[in-house]
C-alpha positions in Angstrom: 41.4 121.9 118.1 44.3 122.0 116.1 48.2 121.2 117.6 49.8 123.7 115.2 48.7 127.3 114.7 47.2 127.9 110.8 49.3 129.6 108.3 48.6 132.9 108.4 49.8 133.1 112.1 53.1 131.7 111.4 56.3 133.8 112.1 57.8 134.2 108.6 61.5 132.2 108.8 64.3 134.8 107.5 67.5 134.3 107.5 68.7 138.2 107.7 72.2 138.5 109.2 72.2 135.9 111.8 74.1 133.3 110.2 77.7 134.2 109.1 80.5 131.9 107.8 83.8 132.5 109.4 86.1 130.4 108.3 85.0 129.4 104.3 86.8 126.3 103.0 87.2 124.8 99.8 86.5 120.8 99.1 90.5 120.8 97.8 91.1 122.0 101.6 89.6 119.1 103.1 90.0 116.3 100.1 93.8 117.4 98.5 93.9 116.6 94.9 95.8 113.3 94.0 96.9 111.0 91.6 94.8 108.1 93.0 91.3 106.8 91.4 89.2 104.7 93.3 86.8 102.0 91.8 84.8 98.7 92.4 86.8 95.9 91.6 86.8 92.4 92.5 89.1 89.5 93.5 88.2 86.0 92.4 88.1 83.3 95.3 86.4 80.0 96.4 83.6 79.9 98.2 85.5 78.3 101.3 87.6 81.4 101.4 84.4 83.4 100.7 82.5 81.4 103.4 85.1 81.8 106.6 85.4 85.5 105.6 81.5 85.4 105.9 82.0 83.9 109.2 84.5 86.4 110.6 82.3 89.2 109.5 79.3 87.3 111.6 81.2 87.0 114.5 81.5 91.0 114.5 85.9 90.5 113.5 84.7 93.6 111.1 81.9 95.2 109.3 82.0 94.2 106.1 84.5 92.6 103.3 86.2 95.3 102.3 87.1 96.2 105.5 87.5 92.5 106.8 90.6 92.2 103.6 91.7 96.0 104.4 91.9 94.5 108.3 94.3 91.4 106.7 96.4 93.7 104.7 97.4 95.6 107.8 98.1 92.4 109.9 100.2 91.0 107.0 102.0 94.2 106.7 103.0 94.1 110.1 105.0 91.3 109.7 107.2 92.0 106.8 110.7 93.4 107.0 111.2 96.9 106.5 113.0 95.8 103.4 109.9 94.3 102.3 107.8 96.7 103.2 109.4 99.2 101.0 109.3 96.9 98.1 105.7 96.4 98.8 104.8 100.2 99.4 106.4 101.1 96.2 104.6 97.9 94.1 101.5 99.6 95.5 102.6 102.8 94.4 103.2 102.0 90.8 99.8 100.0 90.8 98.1 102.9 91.6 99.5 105.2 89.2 98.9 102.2 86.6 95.1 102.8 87.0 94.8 106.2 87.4 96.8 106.6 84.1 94.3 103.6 82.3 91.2 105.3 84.2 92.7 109.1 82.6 93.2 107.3 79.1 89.6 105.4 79.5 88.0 108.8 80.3 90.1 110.5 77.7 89.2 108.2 74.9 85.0 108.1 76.0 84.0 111.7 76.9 80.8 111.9 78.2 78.3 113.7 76.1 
């Protein structure tokens, strides 16, 4: 005997008018547009630096590396001066803009076919 009924029994599925969005968003509602690009990048260290990061992310510190530097980057911004935090914030700030105007002029230059 069979656990499921054979297709010709089957209800048909329809959707009719029982599902209705109310509230419709757009993907710029949720994610604004910006002038910031993200990509993969890395930063060159030893392995010793490499290897206690390792160890932090073992003893469950953080998740992964990205998240483990992210996690540093916060603590050492904590202890700046506001003075030096605004410095840093707007070094950051040019940065960014640096590569989304080199990623624009990248994508400009090699237009995918």
């Amino acid at each position: 005997m069979a656990l499921t009924r054979p297709r010709k029994e089957r209800e048909k599925l329809e959707a009719n008018n029982r599902i209705h969005v109310k509230n419709q968003v757009s993907r710029s509602d949720i994610v604004p547009e910006s002038d910031t690009i993200t990509f993969p990048v890395n930063i060159r260290v030893d392995n010793h630096i490499r290897n206690q990061v390792t160890a932090l992310i073992n003893l469950g510190v953080e998740s992964n590396m990205k998240r483990m530097v992210a996690d540093m980057i916060e603590k050492e911004k904590e202890s700046l001066t506001e003075s030096q935090l605004n410095r840093f914030e707007r070094m950051v700030k040019i940065l960014e803009e640096k590569d989304y105007m080199a990623k624009s002029l990248k994508e400009d230059n090699n237009p995918k076919q």
